[in-house]
C-alpha positions as CSV (number, residue, x, y, z in Angstrom):
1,X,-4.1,17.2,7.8
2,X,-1.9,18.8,10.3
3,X,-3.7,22.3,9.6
4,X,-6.9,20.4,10.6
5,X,-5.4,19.3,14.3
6,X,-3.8,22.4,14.6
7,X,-7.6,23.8,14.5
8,X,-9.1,21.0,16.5
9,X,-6.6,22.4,19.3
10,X,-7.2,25.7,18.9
11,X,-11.6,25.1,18.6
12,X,-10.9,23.3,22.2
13,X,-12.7,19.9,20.4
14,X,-9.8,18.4,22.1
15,X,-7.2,18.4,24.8
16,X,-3.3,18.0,24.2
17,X,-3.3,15.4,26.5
18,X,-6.0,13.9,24.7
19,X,-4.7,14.6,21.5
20,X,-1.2,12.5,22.6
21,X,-3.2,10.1,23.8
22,X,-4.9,9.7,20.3
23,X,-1.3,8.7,18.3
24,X,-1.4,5.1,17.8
25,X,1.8,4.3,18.9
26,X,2.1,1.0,17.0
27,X,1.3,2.4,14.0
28,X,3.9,5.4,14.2
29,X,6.4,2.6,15.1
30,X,5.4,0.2,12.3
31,X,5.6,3.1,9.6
32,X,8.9,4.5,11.2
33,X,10.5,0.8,11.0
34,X,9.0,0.2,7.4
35,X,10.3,3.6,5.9
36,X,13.8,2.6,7.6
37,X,13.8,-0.9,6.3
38,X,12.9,0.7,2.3
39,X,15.4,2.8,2.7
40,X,17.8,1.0,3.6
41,X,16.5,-1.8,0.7
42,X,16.8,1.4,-1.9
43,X,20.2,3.1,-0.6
44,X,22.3,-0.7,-0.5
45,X,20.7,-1.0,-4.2
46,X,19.5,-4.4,-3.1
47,X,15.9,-3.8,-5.0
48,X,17.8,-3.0,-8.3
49,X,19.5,-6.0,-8.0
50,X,16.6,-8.1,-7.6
51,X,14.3,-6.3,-9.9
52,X,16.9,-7.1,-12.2
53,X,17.4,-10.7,-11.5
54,X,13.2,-11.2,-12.2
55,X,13.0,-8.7,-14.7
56,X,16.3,-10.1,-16.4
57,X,14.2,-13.4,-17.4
58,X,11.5,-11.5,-20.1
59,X,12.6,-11.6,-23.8
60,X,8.7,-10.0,-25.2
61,X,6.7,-7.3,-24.1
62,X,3.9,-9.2,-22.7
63,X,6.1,-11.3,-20.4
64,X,8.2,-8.4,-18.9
65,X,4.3,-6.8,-18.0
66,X,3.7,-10.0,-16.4
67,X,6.7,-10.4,-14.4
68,X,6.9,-6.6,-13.6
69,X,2.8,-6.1,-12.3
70,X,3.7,-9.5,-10.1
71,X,7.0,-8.6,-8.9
72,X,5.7,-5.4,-8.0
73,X,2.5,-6.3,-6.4
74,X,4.4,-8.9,-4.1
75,X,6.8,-6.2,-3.1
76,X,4.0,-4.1,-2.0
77,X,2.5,-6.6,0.3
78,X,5.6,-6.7,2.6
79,X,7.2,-3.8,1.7
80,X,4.1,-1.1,1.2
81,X,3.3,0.8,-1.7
82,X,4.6,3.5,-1.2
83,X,7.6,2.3,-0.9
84,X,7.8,0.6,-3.8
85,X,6.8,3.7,-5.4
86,X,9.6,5.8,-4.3
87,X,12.0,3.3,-5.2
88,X,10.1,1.8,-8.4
89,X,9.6,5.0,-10.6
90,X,13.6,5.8,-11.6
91,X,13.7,2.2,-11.5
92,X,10.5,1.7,-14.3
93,X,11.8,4.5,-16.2
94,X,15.3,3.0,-16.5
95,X,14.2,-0.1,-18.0
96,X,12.2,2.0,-20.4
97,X,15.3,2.8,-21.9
98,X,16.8,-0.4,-21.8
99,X,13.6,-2.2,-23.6
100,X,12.1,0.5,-25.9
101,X,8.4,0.3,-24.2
102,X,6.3,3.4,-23.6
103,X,7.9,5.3,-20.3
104,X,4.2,5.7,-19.6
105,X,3.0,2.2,-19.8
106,X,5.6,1.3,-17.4
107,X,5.0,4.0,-14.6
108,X,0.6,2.9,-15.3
109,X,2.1,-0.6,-14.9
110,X,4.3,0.6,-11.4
111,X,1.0,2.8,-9.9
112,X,-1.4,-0.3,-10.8
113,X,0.3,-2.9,-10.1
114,X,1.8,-1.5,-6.1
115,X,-1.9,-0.3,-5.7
116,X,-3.8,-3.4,-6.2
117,X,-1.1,-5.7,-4.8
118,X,-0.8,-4.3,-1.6
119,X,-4.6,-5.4,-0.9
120,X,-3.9,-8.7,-0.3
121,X,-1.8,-7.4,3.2
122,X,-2.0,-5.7,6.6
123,X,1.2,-3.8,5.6
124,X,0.7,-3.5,2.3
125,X,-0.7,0.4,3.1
126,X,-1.5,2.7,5.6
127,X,-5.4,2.4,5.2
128,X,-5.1,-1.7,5.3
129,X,-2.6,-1.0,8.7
130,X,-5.6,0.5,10.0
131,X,-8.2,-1.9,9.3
132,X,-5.8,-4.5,10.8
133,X,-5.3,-3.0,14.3
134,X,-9.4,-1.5,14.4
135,X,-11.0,-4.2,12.9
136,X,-11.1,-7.4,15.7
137,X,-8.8,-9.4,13.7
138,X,-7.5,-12.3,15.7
139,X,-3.8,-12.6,13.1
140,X,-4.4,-9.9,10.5
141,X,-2.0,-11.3,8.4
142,X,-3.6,-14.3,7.5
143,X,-6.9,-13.3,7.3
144,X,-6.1,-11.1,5.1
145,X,-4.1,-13.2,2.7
146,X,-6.5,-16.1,2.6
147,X,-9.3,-14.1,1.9
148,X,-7.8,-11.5,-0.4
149,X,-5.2,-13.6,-2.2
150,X,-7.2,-14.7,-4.7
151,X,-8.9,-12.1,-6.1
152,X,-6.1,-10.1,-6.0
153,X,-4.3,-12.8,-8.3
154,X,-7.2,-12.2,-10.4
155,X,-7.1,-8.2,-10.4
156,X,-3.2,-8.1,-11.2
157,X,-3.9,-10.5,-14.2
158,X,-6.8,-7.6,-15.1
159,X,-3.8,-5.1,-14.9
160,X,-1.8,-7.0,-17.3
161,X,-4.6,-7.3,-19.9
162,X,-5.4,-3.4,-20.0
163,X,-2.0,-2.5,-20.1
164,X,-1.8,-4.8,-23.2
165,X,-5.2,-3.3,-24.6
166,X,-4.1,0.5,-24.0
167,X,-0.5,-0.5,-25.7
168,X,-0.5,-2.8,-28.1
169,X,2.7,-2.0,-29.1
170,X,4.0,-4.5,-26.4
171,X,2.0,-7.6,-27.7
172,X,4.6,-7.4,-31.0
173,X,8.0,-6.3,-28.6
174,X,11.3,-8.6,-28.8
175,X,13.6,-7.9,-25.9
176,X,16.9,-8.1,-27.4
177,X,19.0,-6.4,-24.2
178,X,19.0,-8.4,-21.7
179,X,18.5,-7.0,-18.1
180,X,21.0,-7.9,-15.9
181,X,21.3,-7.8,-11.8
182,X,23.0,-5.0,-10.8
183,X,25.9,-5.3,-8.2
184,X,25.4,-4.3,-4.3
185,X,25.8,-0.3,-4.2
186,X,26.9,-0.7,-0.4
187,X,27.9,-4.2,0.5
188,X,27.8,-3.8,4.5
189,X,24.3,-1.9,3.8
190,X,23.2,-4.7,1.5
191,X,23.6,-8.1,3.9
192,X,21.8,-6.0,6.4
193,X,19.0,-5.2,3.7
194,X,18.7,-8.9,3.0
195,X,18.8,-9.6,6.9
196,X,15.6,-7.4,7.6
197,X,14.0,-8.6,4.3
198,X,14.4,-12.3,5.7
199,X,13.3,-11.5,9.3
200,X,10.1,-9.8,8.1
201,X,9.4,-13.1,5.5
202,X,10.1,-15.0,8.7
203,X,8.2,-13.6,11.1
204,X,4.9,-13.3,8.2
205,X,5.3,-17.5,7.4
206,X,5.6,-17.5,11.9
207,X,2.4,-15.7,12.0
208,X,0.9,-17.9,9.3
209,X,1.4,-21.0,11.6
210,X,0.5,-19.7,14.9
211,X,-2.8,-19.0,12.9
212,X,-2.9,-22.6,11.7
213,X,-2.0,-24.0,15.0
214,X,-5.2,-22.5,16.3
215,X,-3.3,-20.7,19.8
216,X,-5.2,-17.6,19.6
217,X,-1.3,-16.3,19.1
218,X,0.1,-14.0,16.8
219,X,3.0,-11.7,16.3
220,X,1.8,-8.1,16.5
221,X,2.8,-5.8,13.1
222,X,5.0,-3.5,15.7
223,X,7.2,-6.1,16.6
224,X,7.7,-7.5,13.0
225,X,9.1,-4.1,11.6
226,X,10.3,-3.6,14.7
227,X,12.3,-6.4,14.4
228,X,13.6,-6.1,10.9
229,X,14.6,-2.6,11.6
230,X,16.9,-3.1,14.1
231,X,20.0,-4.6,12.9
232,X,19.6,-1.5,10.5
233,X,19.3,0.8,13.5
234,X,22.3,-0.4,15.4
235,X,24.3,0.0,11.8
236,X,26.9,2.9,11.1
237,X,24.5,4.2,8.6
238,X,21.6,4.5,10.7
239,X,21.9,8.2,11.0
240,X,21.6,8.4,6.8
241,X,18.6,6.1,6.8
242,X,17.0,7.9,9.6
243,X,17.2,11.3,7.6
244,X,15.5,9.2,4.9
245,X,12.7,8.2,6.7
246,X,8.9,9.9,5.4
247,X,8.6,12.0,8.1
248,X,5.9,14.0,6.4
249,X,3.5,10.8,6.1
250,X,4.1,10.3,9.7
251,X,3.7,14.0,10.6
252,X,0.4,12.6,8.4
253,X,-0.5,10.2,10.2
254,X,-0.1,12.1,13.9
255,X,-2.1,14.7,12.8
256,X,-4.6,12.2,11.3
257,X,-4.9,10.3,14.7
258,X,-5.5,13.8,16.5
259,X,-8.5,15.1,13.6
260,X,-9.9,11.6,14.0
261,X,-9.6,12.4,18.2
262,X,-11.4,15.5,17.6
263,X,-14.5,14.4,15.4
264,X,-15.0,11.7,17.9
265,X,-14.9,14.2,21.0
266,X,-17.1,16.3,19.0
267,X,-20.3,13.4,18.8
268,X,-20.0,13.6,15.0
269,X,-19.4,9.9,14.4
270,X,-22.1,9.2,17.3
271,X,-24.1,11.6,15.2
272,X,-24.0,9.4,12.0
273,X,-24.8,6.4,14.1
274,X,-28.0,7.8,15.0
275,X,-29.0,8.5,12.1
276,X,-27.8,5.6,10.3
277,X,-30.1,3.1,12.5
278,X,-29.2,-0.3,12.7
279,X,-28.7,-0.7,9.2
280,X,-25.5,-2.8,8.3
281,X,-24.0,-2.2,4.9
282,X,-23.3,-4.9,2.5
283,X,-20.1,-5.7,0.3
284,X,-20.9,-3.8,-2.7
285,X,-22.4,-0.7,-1.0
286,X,-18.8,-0.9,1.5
287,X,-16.6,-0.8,-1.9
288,X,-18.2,1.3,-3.4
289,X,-18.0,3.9,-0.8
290,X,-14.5,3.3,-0.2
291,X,-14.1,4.2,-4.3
292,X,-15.5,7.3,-3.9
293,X,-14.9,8.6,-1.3
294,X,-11.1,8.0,-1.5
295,X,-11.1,10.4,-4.4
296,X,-12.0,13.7,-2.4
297,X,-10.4,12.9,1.1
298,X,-7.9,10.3,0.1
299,X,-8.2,6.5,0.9
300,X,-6.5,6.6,4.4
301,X,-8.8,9.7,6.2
302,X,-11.8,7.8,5.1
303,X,-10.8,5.1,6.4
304,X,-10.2,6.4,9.4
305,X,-13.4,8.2,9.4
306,X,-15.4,5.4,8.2
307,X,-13.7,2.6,10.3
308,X,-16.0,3.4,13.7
309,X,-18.8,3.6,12.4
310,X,-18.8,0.6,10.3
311,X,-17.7,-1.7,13.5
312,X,-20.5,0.3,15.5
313,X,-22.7,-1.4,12.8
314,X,-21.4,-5.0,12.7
315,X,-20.3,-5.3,9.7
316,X,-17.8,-8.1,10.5
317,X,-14.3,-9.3,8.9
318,X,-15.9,-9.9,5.7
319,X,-17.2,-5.9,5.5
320,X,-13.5,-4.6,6.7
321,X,-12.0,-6.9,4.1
322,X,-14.4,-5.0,1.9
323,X,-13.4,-1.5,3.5
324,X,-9.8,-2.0,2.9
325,X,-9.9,-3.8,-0.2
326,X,-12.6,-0.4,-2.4
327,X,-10.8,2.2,-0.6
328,X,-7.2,0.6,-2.0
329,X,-8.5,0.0,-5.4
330,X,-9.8,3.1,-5.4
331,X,-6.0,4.5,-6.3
332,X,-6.5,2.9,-9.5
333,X,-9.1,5.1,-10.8
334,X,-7.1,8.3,-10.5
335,X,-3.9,10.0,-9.6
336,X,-5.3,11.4,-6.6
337,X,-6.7,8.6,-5.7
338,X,-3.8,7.4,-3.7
339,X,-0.5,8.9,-2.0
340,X,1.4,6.2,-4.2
341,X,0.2,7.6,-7.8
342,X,0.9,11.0,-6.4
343,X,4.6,10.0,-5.5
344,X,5.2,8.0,-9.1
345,X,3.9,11.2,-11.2
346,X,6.1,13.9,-8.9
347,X,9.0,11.1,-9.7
348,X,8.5,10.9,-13.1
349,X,7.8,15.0,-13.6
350,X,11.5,15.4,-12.2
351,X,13.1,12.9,-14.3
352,X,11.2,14.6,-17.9
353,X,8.2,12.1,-18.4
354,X,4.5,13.6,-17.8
355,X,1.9,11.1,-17.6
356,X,-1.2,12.6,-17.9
357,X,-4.3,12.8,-15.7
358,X,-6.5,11.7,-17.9
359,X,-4.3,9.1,-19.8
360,X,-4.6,7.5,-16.0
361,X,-8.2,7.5,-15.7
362,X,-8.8,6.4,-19.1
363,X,-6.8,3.2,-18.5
364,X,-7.5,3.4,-14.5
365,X,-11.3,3.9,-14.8
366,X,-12.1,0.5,-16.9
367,X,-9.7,-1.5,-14.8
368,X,-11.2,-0.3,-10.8
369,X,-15.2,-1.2,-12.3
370,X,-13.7,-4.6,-13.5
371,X,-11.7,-5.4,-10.1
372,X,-14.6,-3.8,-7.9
373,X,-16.5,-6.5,-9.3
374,X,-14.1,-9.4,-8.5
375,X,-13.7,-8.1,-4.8
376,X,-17.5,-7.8,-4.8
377,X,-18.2,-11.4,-6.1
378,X,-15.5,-12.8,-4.1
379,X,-16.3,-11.3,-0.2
380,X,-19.8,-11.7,-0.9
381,X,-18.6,-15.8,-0.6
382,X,-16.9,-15.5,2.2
């Protein structure tokens, strides 16, 4: 992506000045604060303690699946996937050890289960983040959950089932070694981890009732990571979390914002939109599309491509419900498919365990036709 600005510079398709003024600021802030918040959340050890604590409770194989897809889908939705991936795979892999299942069902159970529960928020991934500030919504964060929650229930529960059906192994698995919480790795670190986790929670349920209250109001996603940042910011370790931040996702994303610049100074999008006519896509033909296209430019570029052309057609809150909800299930049908999967496996690979490309599709493919179909039937409602 940054190759491809670099060249949109050097063709002349756009200006520097015009290529500044095509960075989202929000966004870059958002990310920056979210990457600072997870790394603080994985350098205080504060996730291992509460992965622990749920975790802790399963004495089978079924139930730990259960509690592990759940606990890591909710995490996603405030926390974003990727995140949970960085810090979930040594995580997944250590409780591998400690409860004899498959190394590989837990790491399919990790990609899965951060992929699809992330739909259900605004911040649960970059490409969502996008339809949230592009797509007209008047408090993203509610919309999204009240439409999304419930077929997202329904596609972790899917999860669970095919990581049953692929390993049946689990289905006969007694727990004997208990899981226990794991003490605070930095103590000062850790109250501060805790403090941003409850100012983002706060500032989500504040959102929720500005929406009910009918105000027009809302607390913009900036401001919330913004604001659970902070304390973290103005900590003595702020210098070690900064150096932790993803700065090559939001070199990404910079460069994204300035290809996206480009195509539109070029009349390419315009150039679709004439030929498309007036024709407004449906829910199905939107997933679908979001499926496979994700899996040869990635979920967030078509996103990004796809995002003005789509409002150009009217395709209303239901449609970018439908854009963000295909392009992030399409993660689930392949590695590639999303940044997360690509981030477990490279984790894994460097700590000995190798799960295969195809040993992904073959439980992936099944499971994204069988959610595409909930998120079909369900927007299709609204």
């Amino acid at each position: 992506m940054l190759l491809g600005a670099v060249a949109m510079l050097i063709a002349g398709e756009i200006t520097p000045m015009d290529a500044l003024r095509s960075i989202d600021p929000g966004i870059m802030i958002f990310l920056f604060c979210m990457f600072v918040v997870g790394a603080a959340l994985e350098k205080s050890g504060v996730l291992v303690r509460i992965s622990g604590a749920v975790l802790g409770r399963a004495a089978t194989g079924p139930t730990f699946i259960v509690l592990l897809v759940f606990a890591a889908g909710i995490g996603s939705a405030v926390l974003m996937n990727d995140t949970l991936a960085v810090i979930g795979t040594p995580l997944v892999l250590g409780y591998a050890r400690a409860t004899g299942i498959n190394p590989e069902t837990l790491l399919l159970a990790l990609a899965f289960s951060v992929t699809t529960g992330s739909v259900v928020s605004p911040i649960g991934n970059p490409q969502n983040l996008l339809v949230a500030t592009a797509g007209g919504f008047i408090n993203p964060v509610t919309t999204f959950f009240t439409a999304l929650a419930p077929p997202t229930v329904v596609a972790l529960l899917l999860v669970c089932g095919v990581l049953l059906l692929i390993d049946p192994a689990l289905l006969h698995l007694r727990i004997e070694q208990r899981i226990s919480p794991e003490t605070a790795v930095d103590p000062g670190l850790s109250r501060l981890s805790y403090l941003s986790l409850v100012v983002i929670i706060v500032l989500i349920a504040a959102n929720v009732v500005l929406s009910l209250s009918n105000s027009g109001a809302g607390i913009p996603l900036p401001a919330i990571a913004a604001a659970a940042a902070f304390p973290l910011l103005l900590s003595r370790r702020r210098t070690d979390l900064i150096r932790q931040v993803d700065w090559p996702t939001l070199v990404f994303f910079a460069a994204m914002f300035v290809v996206m610049g480009g195509v539109g100074e070029s009349g390419v999008v315009a150039g679709v939109l004439e030929r498309a006519g007036s024709a407004v896509p449906g829910i199905p033909a939107i997933i679908t599309l979001g499926i496979v296209f994700s899996q040869f430019i990635s979920n967030v570029p078509f996103v990004a491509l796809a995002l003005p052309a789509l409002a150009a057609a009217g395709i209303g809150e239901a449609g970018m419900l439908a854009l963000a909800a295909g392009s992030t299930i399409a993660g689930n049908l392949t590695v590639i498919g999303a940044a997360s999967n690509v981030i477990i496996v490279q984790g894994a690979e460097r700590r000995g365990v190798q799960p295969g490309f195809f040993a992904f599709m073959k439980a992936g493919l099944p499971l994204t036709l069988m959610q595409a179909a909930v998120y079909m039937a369900w927007l299709t409602m609204l």
